[in-house]
N, C-alpha and C positions, 0 to 999 in steps of 0.2 A: 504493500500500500504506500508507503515511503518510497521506492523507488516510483511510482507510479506520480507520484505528489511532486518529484523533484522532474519529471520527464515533462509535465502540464506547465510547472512554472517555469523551467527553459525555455519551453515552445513560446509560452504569453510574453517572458523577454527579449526571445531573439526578434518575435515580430517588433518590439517596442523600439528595438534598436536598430531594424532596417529603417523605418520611419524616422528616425532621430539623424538617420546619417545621410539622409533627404531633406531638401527645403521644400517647402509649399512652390517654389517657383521651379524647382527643376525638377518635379513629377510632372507638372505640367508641360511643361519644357519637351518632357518625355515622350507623353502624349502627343503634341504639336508637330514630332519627328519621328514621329512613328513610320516604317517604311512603307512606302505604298507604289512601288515602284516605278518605273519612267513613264507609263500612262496605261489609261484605266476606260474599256467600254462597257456598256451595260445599258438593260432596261429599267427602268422604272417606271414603277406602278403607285400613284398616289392616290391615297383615300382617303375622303375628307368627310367625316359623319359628326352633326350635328347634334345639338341635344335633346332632338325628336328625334335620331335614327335614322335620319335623311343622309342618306349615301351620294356624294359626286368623286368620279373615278378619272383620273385623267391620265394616260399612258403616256410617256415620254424616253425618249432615245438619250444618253447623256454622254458625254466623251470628257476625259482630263487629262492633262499632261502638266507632267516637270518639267521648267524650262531652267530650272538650277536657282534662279534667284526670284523664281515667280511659278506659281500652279496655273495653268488656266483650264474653266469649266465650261462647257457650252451645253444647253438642253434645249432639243429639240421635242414639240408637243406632236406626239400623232393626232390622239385621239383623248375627247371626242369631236365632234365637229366643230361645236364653239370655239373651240380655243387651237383647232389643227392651222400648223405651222407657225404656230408662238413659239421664240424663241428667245433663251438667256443667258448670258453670260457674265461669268466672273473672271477676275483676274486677283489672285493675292497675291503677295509681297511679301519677301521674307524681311525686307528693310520695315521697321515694327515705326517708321516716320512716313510712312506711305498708306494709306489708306486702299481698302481694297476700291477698284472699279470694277462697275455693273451696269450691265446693258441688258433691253428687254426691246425685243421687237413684235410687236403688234399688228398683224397681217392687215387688220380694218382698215389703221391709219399708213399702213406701208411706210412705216416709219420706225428707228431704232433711236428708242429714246435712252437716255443717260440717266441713269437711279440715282441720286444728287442723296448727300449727306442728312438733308433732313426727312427723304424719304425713307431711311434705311431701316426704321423704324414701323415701315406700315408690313402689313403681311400679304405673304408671296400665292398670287393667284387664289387666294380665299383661303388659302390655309392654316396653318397652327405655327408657321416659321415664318419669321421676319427675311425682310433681304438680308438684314445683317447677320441671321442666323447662318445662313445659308453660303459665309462668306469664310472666312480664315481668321478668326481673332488674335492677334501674336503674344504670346504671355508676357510680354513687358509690357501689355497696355492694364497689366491688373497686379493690383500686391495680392500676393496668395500667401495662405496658412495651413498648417496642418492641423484640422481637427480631433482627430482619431483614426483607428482601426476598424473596419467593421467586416464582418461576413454578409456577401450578399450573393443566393445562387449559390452557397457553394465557393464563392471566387472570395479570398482575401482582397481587400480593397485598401484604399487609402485613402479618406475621404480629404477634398482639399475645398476651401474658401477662398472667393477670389473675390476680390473688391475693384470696378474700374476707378483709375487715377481721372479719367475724365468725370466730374460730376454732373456731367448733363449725360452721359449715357444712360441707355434707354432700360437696364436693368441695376439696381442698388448694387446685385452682387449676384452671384451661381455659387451654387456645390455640385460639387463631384467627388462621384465612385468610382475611383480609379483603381484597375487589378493590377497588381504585383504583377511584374515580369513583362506582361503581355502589352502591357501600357493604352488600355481600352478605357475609357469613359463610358461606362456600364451606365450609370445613371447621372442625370443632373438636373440639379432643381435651378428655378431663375426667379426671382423676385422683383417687384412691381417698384416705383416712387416711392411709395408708402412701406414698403421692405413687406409685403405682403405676398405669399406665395401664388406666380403669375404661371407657371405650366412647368411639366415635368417632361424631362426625353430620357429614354428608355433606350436600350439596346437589347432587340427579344431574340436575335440571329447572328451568328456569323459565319464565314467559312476560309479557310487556309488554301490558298495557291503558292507553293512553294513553303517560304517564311515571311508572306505578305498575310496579314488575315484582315478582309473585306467584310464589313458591318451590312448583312445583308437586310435585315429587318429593322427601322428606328420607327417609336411612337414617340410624337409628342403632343402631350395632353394639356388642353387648356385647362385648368380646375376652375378660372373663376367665369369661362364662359360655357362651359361644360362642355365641351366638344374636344376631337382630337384628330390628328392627321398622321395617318401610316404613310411612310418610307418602305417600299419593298421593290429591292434592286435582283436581278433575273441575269441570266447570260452573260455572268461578268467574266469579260479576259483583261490578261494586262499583259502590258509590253508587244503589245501588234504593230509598234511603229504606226503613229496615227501624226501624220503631216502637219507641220505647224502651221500653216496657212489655214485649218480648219475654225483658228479662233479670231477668229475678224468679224465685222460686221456686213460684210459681202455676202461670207458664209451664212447671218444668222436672218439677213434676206433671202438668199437662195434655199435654203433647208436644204433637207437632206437631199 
């Protein structure tokens, strides 16, 4: 029973002391570098269910690439008919003095508008994700802390608190359940002005291609407007060599 007693409070300190020998900023760090390799295709399927139950689905084509000092994202809308050949793109920075860019082209107006700073805040095509969600947040733009330890799933975590250094940003702060080793953002809460709990995202899927592992299911749940909107990515390859010319705004008039 003693040797069992001394085996349980090892285990409870070595975890105390991986954490210890972490900051809040470089688990995060961790996360933000996690490897995803030189570029990334895939389907997605987005569903956006209300707090009557009311289901809108919208299919979409997406492509990424590493370009070393910048990610770029472009999504292309099949379906459904309203929104076929809407298209959006991102561009992140690893330079954390750059702000992401994002563009949204609207087949109606035939035109590819510029998502400007104070829209980054509204939500993207009716969903549960802001533009800004949706972008590259760089971990120097937030002071982070270590809360604790926590079991979730099974998966040792490490939960981290992040505060933005801008006080006009559009959340007070986030947590994150972050897994040991694997460096996933399992869960994360956001909070409103008010520090008031604004939605939760989730990670309910993933899957391994090589030593890349791809986050194929996300929910993020609005709690105080009761609805939520599922992420579910299909047909994912990576490293196909996918043309750098495909993230322009040529491209996101022309579609696919």
């Amino acid at each position: 029973m003693k040797a069992i007693l001394i085996l349980i409070t090892v285990s409870f300190l070595s975890g105390l002391i991986f954490a210890q020998d972490l900051t809040g900023l470089e688990v995060i760090q961790k996360v933000y570098n996690r490897p995803m390799g030189n570029d990334m295709t895939g389907n997605l399927t987005m569903t956006i269910e209300n707090s009557r139950g009311n289901q809108r689905i919208r299919e979409i084509r997406q492509f990424v690439k590493d370009f070393g000092d910048s990610e770029k994202k472009i999504m292309f809308f099949v379906s459904p008919a309203d929104v076929k050949n809407t298209s959006f793109m991102t561009w992140s920075y690893d330079d954390a003095s750059q702000n992401d860019d994002q563009w949204i082209y609207l087949p109606a107006l035939k035109k590819v508008k510029r998502i400007s700073s104070d829209s980054k805040s509204d939500y993207f095509m009716g969903s549960d994700f802001t533009y800004d969600d949706l972008g590259d947040r760089h971990p120097t733009e937030d002071t982070h802390r270590i809360l604790r330890e926590e079991v979730v799933d099974g998966k040792q975590t490490i939960v981290v608190e992040s505060i933005p250094k801008d006080e006009d940003y559009m959340y007070t702060r986030t947590v994150t359940w972050v897994v040991k080793d694997s460096w996933i953002g399992l869960k994360k809460e956001f909070y409103d002005e008010d520090e008031e709990l604004l939605k939760i995202l989730t990670v309910n899927a993933q899957i391994s291609i090589g030593d890349i592992i791809i986050l194929t299911n996300m929910k993020m749940t609005n709690v105080q407007r009761t609805q939520f909107t599922i992420m579910e990515f299909s047909d994912v390859e990576i490293n196909t060599g996918i043309s750098d010319n495909k993230f322009t705004e040529r491209i996101m008039k022309r579609g696919l």
